[in-house]
C-alpha positions in Angstrom: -11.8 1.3 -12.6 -14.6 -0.6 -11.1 -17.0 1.2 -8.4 -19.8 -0.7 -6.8 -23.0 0.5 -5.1 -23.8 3.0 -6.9 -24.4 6.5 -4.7 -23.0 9.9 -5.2 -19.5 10.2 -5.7 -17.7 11.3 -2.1 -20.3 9.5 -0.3 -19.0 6.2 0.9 -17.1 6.0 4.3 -15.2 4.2 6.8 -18.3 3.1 8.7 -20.1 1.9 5.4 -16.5 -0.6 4.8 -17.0 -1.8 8.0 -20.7 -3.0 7.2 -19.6 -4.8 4.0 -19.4 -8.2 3.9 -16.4 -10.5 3.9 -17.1 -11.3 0.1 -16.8 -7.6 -1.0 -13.7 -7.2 -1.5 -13.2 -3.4 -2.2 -11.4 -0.4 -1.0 -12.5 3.5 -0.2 -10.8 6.6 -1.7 -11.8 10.1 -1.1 -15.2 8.3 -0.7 -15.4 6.5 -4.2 -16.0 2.7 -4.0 -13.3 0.6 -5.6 -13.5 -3.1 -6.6 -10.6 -5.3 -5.7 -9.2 -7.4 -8.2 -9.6 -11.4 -8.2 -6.7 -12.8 -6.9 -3.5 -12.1 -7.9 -1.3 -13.6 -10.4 1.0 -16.2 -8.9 3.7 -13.8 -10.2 2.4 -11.2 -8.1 2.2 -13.3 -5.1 5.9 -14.5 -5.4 7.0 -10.9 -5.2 4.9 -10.0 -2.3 6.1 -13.4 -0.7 9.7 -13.0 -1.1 9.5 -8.8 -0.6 7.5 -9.8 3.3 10.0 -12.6 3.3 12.9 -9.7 3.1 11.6 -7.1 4.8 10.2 -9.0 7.7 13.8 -10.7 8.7 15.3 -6.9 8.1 12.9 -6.1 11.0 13.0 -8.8 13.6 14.4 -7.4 16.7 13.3 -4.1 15.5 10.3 -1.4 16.5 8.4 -1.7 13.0 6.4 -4.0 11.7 5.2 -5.5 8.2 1.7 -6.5 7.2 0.8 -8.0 3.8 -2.4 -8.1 2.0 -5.1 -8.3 2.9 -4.6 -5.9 6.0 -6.8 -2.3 6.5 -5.0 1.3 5.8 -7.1 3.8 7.0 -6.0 7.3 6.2 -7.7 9.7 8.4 -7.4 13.0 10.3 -7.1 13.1 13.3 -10.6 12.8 15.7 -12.6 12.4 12.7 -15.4 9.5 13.0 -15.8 6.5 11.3 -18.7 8.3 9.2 -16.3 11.0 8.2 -13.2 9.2 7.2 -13.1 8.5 2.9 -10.0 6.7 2.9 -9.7 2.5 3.8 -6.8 0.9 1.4 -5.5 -2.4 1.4 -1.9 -2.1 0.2 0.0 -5.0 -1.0 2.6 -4.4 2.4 2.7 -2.0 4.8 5.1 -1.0 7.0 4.4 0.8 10.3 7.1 2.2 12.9 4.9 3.9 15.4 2.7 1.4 17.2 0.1 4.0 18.1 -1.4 3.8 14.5 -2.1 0.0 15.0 -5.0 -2.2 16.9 -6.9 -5.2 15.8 -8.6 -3.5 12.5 -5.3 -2.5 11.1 -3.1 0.5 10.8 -5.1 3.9 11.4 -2.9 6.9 10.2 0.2 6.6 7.3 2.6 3.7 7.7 6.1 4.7 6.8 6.3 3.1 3.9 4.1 1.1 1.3 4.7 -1.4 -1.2 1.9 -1.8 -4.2 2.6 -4.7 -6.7 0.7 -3.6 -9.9 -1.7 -6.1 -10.9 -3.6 -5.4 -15.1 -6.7 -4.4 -13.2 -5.3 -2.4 -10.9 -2.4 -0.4 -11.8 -4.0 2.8 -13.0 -5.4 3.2 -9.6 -2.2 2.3 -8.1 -0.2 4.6 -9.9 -3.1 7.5 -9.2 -5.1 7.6 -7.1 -3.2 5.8 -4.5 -0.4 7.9 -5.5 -1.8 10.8 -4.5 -3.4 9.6 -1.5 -0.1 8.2 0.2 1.4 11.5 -0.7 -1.5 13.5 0.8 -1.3 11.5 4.1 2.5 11.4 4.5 3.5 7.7 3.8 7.3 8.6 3.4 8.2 5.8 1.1 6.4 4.4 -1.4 7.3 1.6 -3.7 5.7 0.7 -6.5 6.7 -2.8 -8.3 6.0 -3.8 -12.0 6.2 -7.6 -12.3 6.4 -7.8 -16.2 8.7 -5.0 -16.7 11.2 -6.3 -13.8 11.3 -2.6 -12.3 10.4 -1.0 -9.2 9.7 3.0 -8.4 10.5 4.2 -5.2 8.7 7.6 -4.0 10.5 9.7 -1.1 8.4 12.0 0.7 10.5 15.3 0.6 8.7 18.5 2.1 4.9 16.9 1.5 5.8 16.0 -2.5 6.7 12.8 -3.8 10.4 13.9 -4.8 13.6 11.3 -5.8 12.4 9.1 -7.4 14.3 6.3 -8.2 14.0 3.0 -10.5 15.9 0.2 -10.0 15.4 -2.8 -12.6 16.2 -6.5 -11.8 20.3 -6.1 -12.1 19.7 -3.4 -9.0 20.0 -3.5 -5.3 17.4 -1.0 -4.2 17.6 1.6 -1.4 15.1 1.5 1.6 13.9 3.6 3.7 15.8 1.8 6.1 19.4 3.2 5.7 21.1 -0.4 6.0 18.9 -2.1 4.3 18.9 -2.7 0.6 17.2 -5.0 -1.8 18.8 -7.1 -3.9 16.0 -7.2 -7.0 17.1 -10.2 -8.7 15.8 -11.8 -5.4 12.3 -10.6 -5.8 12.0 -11.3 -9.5 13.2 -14.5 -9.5 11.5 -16.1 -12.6 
């Protein structure tokens, strides 16, 4: 895993992301630094494309919305200040139901479900770190996608604990969050 700047670990904050410039292209968790990877694979991209693609027709008409990439998580407590908050993410998609947690920055609080497409350079951190942040801060659904593998995990938040997990390969239809709404994977690894 990359970090840049160096400083003490635990030191870097919301308010120090917001005075980076456009080029640095890196996320904050629990104050650790972490590069973003060049731009994905075009396999990657597909996925995300045809997952927003999904998703976002699923929700038209409907209270929640979906963001892709690049678009700013910030996990926070609430009245903290910008110099107190450790945690900025960029998740592949995000998908918010309560409108509260968004302005023109991006989504302040846990959306109800995240989608993380792993990329070489970034899985570890995906399957870690961000792991255990979505779990701290409540996100109740999160997906996590393999491309070469063809598979996807899906996380329920049961009682504060990543619990059910599930994994669905390419000859699945995978269960949402969204009771009537189901993804057919064959759709989404379309190679």
């Amino acid at each position: 895993m990359n970090t840049v700047k160096k400083r003490p670990i635990d030191s870097y904050t919301y308010e120090d992301y917001l005075r980076f410039s456009d080029d640095d292209r890196v996320e904050i968790i629990d104050g650790i630094v972490y590069d973003m990877s060049p731009a994905p694979l075009r396999k990657h991209q597909n996925i995300s494309v045809e997952l927003t693609g999904i998703i976002w027709e699923y929700l038209k008409g409907k209270s929640c919305e979906i963001y892709p990439a690049p678009f700013d998580v910030v996990f926070a407590e609430k009245g903290k200040k910008d110099s107190e908050i450790k945690n900025v993410v960029q998740p592949d998609l995000s998908i918010i139901c309560d409108k509260n947690k968004l302005n023109d920055k991006g989504c302040f609080g846990a959306p109800d479900w995240i989608i993380e497409i792993l990329s070489p350079s970034t899985s570890s951190k995906d399957l870690n770190e961000k792991y255990f942040l979505y779990e701290k801060f409540g996100v109740k659904e999160y997906w996590i996608v393999e491309p070469s593998e063809q598979i996807v995990l899906v996380y329920s938040l049961k009682n504060g604990k990543y619990e059910n997990t599930f994994r669905y390969t390419k000859e699945d239809s995978a269960v949402t969050i969204f009771e009537d709404l189901s993804i057919n994977l064959s759709e989404i690894f379309n190679d």
